[in-house]
Jmol script that loads the backbone (N, CA, C; Angstrom):
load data "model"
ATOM      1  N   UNK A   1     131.393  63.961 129.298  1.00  0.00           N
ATOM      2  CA  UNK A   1     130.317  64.664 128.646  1.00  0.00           C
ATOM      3  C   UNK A   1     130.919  65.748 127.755  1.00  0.00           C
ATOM      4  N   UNK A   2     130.440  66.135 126.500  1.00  0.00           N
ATOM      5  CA  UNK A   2     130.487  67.087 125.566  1.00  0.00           C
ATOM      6  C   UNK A   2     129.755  68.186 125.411  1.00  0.00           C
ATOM      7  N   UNK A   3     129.951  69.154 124.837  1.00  0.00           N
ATOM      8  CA  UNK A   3     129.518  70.569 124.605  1.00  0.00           C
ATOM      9  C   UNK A   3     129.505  70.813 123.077  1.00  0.00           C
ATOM     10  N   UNK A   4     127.773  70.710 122.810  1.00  0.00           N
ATOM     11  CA  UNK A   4     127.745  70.683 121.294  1.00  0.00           C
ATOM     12  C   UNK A   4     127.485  72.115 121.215  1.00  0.00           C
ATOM     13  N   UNK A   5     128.036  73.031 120.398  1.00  0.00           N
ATOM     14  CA  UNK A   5     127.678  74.361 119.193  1.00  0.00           C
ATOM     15  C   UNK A   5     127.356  74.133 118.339  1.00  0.00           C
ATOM     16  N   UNK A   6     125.828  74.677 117.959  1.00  0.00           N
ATOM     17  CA  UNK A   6     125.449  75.231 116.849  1.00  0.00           C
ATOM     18  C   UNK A   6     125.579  76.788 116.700  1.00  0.00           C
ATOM     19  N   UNK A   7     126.167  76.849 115.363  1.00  0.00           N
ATOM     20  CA  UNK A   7     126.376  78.297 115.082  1.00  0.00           C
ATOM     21  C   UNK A   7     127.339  78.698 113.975  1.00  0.00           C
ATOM     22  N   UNK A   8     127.474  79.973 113.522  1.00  0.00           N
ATOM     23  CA  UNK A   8     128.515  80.068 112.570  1.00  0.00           C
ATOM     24  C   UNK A   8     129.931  80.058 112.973  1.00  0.00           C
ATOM     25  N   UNK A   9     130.122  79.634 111.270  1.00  0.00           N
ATOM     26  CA  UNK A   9     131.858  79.468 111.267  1.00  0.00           C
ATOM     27  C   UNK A   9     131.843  80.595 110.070  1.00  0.00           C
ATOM     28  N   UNK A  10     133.091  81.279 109.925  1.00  0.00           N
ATOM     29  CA  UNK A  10     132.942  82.203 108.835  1.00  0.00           C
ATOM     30  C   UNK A  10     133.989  82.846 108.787  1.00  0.00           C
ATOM     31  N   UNK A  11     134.548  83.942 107.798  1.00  0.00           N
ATOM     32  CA  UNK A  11     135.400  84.786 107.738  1.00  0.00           C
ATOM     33  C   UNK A  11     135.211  85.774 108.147  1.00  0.00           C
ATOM     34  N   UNK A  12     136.001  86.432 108.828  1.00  0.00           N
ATOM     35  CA  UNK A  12     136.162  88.081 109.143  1.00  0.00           C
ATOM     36  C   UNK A  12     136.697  89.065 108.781  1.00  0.00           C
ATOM     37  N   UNK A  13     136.276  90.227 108.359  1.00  0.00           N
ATOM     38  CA  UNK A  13     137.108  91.405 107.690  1.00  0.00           C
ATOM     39  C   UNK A  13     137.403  92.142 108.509  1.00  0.00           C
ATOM     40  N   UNK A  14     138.471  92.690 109.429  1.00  0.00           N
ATOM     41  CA  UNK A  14     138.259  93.869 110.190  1.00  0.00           C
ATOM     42  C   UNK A  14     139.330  94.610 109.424  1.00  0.00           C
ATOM     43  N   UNK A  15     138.246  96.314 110.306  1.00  0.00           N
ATOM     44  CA  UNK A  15     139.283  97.320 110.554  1.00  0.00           C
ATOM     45  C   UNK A  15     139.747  98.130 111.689  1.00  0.00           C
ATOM     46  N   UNK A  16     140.048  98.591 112.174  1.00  0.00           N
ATOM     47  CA  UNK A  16     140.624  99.187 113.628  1.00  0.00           C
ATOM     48  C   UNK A  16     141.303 100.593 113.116  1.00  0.00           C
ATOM     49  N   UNK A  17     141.502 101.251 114.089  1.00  0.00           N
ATOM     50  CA  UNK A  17     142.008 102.380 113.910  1.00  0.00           C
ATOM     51  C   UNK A  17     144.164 101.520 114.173  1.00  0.00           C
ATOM     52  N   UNK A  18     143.728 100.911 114.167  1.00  0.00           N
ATOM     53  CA  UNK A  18     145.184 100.279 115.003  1.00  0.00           C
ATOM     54  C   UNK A  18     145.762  99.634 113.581  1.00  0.00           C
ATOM     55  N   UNK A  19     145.011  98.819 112.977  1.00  0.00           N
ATOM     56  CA  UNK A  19     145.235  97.712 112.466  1.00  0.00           C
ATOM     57  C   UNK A  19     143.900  97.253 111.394  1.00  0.00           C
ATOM     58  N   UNK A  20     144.529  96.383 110.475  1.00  0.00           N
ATOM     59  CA  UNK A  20     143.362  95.449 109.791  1.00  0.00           C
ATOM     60  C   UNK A  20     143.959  94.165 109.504  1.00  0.00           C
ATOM     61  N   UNK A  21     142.649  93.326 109.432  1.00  0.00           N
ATOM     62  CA  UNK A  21     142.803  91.496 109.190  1.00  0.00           C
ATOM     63  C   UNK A  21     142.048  91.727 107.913  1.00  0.00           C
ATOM     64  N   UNK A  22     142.152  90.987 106.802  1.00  0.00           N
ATOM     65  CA  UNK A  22     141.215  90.087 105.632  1.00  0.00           C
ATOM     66  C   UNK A  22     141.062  88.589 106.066  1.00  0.00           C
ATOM     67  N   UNK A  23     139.879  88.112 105.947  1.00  0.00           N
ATOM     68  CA  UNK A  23     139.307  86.850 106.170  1.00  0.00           C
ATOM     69  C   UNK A  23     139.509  85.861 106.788  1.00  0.00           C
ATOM     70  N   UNK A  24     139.915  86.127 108.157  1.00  0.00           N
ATOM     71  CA  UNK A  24     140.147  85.450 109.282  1.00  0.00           C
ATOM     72  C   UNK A  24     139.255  84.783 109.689  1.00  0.00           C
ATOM     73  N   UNK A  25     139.382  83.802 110.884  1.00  0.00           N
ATOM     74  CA  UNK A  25     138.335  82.845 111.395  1.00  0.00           C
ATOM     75  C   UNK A  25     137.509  83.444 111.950  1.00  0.00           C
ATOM     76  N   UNK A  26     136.694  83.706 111.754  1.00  0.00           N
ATOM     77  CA  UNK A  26     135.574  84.373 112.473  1.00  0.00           C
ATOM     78  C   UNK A  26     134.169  83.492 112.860  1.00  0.00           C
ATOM     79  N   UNK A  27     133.123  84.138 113.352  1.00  0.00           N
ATOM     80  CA  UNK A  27     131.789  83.442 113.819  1.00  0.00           C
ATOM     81  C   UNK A  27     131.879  82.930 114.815  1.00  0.00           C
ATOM     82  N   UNK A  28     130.631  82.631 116.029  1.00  0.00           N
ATOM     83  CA  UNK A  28     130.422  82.296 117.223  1.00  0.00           C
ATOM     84  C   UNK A  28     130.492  80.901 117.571  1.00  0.00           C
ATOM     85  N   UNK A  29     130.411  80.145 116.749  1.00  0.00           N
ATOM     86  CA  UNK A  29     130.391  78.954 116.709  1.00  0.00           C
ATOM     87  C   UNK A  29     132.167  78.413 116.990  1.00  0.00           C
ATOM     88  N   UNK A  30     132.854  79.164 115.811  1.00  0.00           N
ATOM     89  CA  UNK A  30     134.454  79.210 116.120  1.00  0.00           C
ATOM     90  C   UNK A  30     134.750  79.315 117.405  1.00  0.00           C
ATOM     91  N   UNK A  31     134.406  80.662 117.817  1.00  0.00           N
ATOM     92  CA  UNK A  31     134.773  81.018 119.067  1.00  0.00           C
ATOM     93  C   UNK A  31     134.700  80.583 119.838  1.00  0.00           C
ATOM     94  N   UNK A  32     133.111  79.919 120.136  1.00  0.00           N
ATOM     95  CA  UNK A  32     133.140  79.644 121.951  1.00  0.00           C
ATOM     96  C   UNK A  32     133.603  77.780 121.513  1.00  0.00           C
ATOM     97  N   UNK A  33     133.645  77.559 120.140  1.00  0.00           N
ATOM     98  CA  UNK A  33     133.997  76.054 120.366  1.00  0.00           C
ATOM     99  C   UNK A  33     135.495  75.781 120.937  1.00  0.00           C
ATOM    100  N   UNK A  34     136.583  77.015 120.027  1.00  0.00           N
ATOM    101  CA  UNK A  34     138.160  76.805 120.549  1.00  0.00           C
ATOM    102  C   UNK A  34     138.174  77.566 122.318  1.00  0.00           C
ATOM    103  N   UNK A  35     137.220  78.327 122.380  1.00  0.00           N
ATOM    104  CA  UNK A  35     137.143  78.778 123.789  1.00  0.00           C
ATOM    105  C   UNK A  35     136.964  77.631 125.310  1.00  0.00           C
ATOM    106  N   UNK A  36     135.870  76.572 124.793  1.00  0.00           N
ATOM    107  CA  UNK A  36     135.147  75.467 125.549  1.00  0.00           C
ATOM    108  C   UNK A  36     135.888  74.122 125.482  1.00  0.00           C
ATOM    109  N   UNK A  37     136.605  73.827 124.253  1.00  0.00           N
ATOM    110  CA  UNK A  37     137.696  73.096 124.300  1.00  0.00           C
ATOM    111  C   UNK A  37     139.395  72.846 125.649  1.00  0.00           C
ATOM    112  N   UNK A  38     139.312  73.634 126.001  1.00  0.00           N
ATOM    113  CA  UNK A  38     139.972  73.870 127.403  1.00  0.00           C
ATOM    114  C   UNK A  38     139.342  73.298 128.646  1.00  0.00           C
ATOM    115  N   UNK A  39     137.816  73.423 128.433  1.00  0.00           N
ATOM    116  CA  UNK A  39     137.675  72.754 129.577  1.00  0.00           C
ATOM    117  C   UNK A  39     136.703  71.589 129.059  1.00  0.00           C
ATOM    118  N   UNK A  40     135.916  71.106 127.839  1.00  0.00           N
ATOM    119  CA  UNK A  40     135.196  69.939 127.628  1.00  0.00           C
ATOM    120  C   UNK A  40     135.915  69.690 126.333  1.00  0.00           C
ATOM    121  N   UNK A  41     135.220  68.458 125.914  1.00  0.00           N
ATOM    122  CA  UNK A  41     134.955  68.264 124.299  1.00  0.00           C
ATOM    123  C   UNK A  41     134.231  68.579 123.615  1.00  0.00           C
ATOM    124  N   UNK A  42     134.192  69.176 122.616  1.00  0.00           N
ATOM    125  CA  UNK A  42     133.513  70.300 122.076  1.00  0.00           C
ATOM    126  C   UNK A  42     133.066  69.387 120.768  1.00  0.00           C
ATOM    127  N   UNK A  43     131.569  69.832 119.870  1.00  0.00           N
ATOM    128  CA  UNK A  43     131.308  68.358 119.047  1.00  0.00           C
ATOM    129  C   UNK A  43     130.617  69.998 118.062  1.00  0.00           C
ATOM    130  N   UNK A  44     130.883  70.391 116.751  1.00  0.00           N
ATOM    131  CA  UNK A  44     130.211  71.615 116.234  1.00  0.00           C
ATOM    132  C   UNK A  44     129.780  71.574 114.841  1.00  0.00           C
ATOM    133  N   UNK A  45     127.955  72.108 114.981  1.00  0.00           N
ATOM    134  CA  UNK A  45     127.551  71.200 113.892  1.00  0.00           C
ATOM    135  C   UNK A  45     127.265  73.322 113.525  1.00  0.00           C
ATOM    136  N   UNK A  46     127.682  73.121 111.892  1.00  0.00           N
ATOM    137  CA  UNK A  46     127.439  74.653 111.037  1.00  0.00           C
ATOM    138  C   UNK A  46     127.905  74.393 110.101  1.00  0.00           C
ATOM    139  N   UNK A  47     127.788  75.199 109.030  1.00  0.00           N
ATOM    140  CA  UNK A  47     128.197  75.101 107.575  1.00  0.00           C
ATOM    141  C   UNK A  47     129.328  76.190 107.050  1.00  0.00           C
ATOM    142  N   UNK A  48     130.084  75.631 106.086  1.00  0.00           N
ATOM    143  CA  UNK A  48     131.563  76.438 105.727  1.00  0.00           C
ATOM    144  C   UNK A  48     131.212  75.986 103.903  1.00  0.00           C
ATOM    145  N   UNK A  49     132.077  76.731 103.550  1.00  0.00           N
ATOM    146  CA  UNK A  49     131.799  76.915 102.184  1.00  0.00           C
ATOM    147  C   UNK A  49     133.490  76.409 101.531  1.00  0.00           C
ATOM    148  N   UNK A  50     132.976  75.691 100.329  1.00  0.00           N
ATOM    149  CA  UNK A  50     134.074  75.472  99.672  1.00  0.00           C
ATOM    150  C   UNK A  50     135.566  76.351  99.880  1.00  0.00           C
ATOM    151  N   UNK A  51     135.723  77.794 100.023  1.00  0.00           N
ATOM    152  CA  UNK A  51     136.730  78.131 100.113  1.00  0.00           C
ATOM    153  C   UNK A  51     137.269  78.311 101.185  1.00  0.00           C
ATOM    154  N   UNK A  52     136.755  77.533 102.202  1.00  0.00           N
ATOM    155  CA  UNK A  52     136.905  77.537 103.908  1.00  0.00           C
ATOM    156  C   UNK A  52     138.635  76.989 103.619  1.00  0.00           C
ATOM    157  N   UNK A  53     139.506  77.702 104.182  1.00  0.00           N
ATOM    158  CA  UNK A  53     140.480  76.106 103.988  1.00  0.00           C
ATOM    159  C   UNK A  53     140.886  75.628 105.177  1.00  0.00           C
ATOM    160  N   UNK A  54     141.971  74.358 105.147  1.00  0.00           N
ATOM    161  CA  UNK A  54     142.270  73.653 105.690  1.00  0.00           C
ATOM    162  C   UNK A  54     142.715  74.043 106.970  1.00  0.00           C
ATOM    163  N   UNK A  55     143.557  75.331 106.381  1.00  0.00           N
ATOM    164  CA  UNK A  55     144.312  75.782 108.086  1.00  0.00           C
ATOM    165  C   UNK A  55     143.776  75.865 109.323  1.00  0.00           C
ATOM    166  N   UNK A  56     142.203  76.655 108.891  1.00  0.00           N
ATOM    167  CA  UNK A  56     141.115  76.891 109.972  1.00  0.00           C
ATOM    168  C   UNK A  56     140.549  75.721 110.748  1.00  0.00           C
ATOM    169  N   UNK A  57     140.244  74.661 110.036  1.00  0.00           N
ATOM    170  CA  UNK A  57     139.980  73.159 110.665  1.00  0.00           C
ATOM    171  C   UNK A  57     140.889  72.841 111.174  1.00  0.00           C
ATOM    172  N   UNK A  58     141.947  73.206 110.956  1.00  0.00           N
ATOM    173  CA  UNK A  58     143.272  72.717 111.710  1.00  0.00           C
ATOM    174  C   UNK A  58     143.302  73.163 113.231  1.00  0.00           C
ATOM    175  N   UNK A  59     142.694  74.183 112.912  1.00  0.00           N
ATOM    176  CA  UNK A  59     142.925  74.906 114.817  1.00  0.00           C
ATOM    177  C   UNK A  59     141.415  73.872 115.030  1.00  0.00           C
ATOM    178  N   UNK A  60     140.671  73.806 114.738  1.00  0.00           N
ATOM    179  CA  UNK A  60     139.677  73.367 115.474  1.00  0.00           C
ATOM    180  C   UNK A  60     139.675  71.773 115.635  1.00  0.00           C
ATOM    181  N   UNK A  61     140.838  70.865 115.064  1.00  0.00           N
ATOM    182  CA  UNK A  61     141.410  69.597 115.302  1.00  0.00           C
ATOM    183  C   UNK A  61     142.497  69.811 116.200  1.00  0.00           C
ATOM    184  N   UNK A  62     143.634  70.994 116.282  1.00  0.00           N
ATOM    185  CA  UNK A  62     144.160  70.734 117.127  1.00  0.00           C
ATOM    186  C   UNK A  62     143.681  71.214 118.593  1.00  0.00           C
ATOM    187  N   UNK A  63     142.678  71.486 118.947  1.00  0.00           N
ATOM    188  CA  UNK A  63     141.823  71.569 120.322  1.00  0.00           C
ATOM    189  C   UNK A  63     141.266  70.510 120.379  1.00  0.00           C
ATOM    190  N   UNK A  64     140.881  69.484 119.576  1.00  0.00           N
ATOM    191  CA  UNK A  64     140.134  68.264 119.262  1.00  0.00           C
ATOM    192  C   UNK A  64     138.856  68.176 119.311  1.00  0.00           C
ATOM    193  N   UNK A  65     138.304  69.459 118.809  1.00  0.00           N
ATOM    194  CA  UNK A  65     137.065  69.717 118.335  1.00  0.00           C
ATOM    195  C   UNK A  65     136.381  68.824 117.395  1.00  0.00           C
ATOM    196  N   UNK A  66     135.639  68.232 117.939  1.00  0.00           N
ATOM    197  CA  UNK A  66     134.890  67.391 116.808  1.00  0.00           C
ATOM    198  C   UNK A  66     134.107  67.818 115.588  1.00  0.00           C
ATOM    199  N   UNK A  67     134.816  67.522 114.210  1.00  0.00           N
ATOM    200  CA  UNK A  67     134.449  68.296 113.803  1.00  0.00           C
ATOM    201  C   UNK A  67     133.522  67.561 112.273  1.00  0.00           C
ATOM    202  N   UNK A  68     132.869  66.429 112.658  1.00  0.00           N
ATOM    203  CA  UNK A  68     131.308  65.955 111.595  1.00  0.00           C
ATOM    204  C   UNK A  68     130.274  66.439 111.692  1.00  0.00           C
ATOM    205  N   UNK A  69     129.763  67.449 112.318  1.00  0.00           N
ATOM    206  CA  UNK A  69     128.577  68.008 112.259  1.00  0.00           C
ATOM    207  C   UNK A  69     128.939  69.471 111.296  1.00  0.00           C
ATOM    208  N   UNK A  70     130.149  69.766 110.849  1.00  0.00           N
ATOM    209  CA  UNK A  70     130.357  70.651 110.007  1.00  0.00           C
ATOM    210  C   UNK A  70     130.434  70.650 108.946  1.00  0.00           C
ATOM    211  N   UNK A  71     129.400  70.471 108.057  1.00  0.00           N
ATOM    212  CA  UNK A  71     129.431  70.504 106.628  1.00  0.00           C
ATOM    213  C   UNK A  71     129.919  71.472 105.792  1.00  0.00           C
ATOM    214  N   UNK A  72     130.771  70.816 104.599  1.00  0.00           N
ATOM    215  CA  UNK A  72     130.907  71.849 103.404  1.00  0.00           C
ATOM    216  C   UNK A  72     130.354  71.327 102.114  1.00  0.00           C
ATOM    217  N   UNK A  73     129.433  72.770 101.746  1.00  0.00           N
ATOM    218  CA  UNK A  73     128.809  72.757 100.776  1.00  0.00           C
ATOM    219  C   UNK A  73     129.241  73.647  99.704  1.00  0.00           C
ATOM    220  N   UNK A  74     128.970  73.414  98.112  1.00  0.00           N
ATOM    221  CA  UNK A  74     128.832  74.219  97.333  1.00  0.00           C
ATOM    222  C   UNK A  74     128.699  75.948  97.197  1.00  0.00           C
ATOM    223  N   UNK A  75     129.574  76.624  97.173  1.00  0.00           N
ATOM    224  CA  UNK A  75     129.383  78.262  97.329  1.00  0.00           C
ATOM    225  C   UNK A  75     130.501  78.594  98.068  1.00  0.00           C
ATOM    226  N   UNK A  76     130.237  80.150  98.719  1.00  0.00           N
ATOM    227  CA  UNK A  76     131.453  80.210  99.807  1.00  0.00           C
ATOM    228  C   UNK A  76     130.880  80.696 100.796  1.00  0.00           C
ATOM    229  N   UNK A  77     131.895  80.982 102.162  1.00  0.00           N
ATOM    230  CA  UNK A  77     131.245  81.123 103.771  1.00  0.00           C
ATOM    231  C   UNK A  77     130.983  82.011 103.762  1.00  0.00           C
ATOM    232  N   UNK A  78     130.461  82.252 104.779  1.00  0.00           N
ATOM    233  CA  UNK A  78     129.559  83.474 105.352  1.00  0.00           C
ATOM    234  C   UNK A  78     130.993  84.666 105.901  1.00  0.00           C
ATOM    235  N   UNK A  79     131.024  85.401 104.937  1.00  0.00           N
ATOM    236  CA  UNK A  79     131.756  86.373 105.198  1.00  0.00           C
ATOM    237  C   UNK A  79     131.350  87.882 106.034  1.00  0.00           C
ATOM    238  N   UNK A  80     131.630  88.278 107.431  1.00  0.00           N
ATOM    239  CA  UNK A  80     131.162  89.322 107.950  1.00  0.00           C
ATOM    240  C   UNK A  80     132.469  90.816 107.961  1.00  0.00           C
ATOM    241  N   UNK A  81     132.290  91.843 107.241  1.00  0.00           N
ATOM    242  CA  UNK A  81     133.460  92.979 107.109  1.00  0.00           C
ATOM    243  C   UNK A  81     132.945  94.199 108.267  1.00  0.00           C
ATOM    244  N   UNK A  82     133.688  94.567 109.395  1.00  0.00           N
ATOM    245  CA  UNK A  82     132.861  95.197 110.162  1.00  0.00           C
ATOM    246  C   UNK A  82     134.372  96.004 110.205  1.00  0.00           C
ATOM    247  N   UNK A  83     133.560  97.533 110.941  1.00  0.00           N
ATOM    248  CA  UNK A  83     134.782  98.493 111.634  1.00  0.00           C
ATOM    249  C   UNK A  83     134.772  98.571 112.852  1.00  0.00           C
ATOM    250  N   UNK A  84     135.791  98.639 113.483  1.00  0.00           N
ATOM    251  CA  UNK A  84     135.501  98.888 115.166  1.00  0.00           C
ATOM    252  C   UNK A  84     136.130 100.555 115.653  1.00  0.00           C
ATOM    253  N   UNK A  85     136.004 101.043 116.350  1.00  0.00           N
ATOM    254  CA  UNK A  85     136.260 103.023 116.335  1.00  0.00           C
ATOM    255  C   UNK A  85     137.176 102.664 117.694  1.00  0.00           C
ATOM    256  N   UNK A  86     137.630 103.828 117.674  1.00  0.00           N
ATOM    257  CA  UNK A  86     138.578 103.930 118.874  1.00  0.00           C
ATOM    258  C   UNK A  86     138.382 103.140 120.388  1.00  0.00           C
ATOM    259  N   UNK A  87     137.091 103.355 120.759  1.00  0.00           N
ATOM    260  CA  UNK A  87     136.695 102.557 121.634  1.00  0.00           C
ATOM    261  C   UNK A  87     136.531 100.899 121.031  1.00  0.00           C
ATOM    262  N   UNK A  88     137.304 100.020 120.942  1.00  0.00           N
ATOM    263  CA  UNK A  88     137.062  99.013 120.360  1.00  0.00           C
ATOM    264  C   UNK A  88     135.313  98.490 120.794  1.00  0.00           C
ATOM    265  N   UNK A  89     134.525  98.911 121.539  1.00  0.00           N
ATOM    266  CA  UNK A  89     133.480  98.054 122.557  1.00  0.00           C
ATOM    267  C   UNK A  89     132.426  98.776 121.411  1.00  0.00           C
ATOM    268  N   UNK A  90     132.965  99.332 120.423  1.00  0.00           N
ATOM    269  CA  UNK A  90     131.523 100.279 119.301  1.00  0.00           C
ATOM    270  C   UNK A  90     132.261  99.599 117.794  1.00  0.00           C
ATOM    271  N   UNK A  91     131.589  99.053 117.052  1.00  0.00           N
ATOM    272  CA  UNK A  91     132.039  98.260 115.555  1.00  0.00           C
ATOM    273  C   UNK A  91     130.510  98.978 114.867  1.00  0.00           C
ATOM    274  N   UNK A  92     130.789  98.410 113.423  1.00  0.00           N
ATOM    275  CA  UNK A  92     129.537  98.943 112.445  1.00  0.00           C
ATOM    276  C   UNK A  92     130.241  97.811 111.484  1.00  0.00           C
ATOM    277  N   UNK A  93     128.964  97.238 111.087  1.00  0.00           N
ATOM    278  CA  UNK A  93     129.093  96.039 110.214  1.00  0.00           C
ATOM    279  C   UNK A  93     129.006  97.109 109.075  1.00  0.00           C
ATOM    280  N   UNK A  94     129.890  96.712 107.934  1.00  0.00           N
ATOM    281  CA  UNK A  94     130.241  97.309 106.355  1.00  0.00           C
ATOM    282  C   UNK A  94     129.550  96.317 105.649  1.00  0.00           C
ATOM    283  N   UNK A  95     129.873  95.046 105.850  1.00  0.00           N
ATOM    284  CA  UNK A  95     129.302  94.161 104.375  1.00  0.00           C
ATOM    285  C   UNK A  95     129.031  92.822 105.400  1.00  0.00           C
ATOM    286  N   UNK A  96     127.713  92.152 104.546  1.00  0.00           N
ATOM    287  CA  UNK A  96     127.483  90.707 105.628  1.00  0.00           C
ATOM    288  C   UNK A  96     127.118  90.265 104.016  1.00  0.00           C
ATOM    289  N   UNK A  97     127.648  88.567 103.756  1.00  0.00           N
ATOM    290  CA  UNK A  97     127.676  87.768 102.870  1.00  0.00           C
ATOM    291  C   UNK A  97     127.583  86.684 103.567  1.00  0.00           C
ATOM    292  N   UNK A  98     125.873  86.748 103.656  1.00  0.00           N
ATOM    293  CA  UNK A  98     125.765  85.228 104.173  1.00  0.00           C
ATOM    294  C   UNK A  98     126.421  83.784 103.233  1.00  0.00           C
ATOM    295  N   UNK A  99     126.034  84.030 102.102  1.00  0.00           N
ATOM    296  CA  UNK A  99     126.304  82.878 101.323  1.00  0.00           C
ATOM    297  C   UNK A  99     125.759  81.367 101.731  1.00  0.00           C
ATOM    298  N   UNK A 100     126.747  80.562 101.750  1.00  0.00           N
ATOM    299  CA  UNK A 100     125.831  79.347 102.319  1.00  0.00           C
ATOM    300  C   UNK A 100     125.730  79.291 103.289  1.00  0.00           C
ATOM    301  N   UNK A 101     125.795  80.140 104.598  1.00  0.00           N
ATOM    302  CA  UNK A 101     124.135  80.298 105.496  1.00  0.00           C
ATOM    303  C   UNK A 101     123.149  80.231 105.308  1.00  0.00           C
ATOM    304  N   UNK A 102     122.949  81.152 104.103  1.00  0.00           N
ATOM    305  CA  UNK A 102     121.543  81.694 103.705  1.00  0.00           C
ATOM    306  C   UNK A 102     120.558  80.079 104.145  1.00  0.00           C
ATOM    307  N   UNK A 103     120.985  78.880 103.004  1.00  0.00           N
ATOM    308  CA  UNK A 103     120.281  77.915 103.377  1.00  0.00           C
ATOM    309  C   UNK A 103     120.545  76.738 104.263  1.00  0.00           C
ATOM    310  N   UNK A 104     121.543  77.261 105.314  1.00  0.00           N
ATOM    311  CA  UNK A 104     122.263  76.195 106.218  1.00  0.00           C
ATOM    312  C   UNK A 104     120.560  75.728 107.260  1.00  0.00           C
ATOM    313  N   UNK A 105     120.520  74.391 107.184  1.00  0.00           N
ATOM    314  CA  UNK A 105     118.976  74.080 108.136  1.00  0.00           C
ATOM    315  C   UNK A 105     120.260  72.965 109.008  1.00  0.00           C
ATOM    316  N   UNK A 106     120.552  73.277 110.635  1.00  0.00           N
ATOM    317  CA  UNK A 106     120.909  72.600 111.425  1.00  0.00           C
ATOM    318  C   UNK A 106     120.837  71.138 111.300  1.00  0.00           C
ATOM    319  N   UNK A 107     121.999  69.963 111.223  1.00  0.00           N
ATOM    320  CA  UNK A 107     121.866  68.276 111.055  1.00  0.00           C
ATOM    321  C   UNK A 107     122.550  68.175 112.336  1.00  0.00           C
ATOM    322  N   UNK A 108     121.746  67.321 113.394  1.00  0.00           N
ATOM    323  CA  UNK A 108     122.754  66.480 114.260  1.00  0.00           C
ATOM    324  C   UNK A 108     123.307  65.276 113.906  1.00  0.00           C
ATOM    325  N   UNK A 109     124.342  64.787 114.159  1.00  0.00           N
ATOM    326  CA  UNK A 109     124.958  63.558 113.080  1.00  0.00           C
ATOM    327  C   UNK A 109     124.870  62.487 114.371  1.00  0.00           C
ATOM    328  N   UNK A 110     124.303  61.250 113.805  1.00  0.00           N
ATOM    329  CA  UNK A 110     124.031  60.590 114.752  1.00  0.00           C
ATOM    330  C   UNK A 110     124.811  60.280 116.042  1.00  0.00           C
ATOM    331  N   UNK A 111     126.067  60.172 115.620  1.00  0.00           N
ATOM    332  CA  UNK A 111     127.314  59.857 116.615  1.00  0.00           C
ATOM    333  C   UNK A 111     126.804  61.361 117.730  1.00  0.00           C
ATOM    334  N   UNK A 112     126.531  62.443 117.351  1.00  0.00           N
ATOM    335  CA  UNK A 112     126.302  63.050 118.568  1.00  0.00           C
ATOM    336  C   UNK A 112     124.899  62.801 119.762  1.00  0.00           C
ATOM    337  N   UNK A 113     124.149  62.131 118.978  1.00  0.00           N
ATOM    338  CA  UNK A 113     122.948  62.381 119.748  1.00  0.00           C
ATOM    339  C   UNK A 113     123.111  61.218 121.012  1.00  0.00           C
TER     340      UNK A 113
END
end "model"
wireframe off; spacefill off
backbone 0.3
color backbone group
């Protein structure tokens, strides 16, 4: 049996008092799919945007994340830029660019149903 996610895939901006990333893998969909991959097969249907690249699918093939329910469309991903404060457990979102979220409407692809 499999473990389907719906949800975003996207880039991340952070900052930290420690440290900063530019446009890393980010979104929930990422997460709990390379997270759930350890213990099921993971099948993840969301939308990525033309400038998604390859590397990022790469982690989510090499967990063997199934990955046809993830469409790429025209535009770019949903980019989220947030700060996190000394206590890492407190962030403040700076900039949210949904982009092609905005009109992502959920497809199950038949092979999953």
């Amino acid at each position: 049996m499999s473990i389907l996610v719906v949800g975003t895939v996207a880039f991340d901006s952070i900052e930290t008092p420690f440290g900063s990333a530019e446009r890393v893998l980010g979104g929930s969909a990422s997460y709990f799919a390379v997270a759930a991959s350890f213990f099921s097969p993971v099948k993840i249907v969301g939308i990525i945007g033309q400038d998604f690249p390859q590397e990022y699918l790469t982690i989510f093939s090499g967990r063997g994340v199934d990955l046809e329910g993830l469409r790429r469309e025209k535009g770019e991903t949903f980019h989220w830029r947030g700060r996190y404060h000394e206590d890492l457990n407190v962030r403040d979102t700076v900039e949210l660019h949904l982009n092609v979220l905005s009109g992502f409407v959920p497809h199950l692809p038949e092979s999953y149903r």
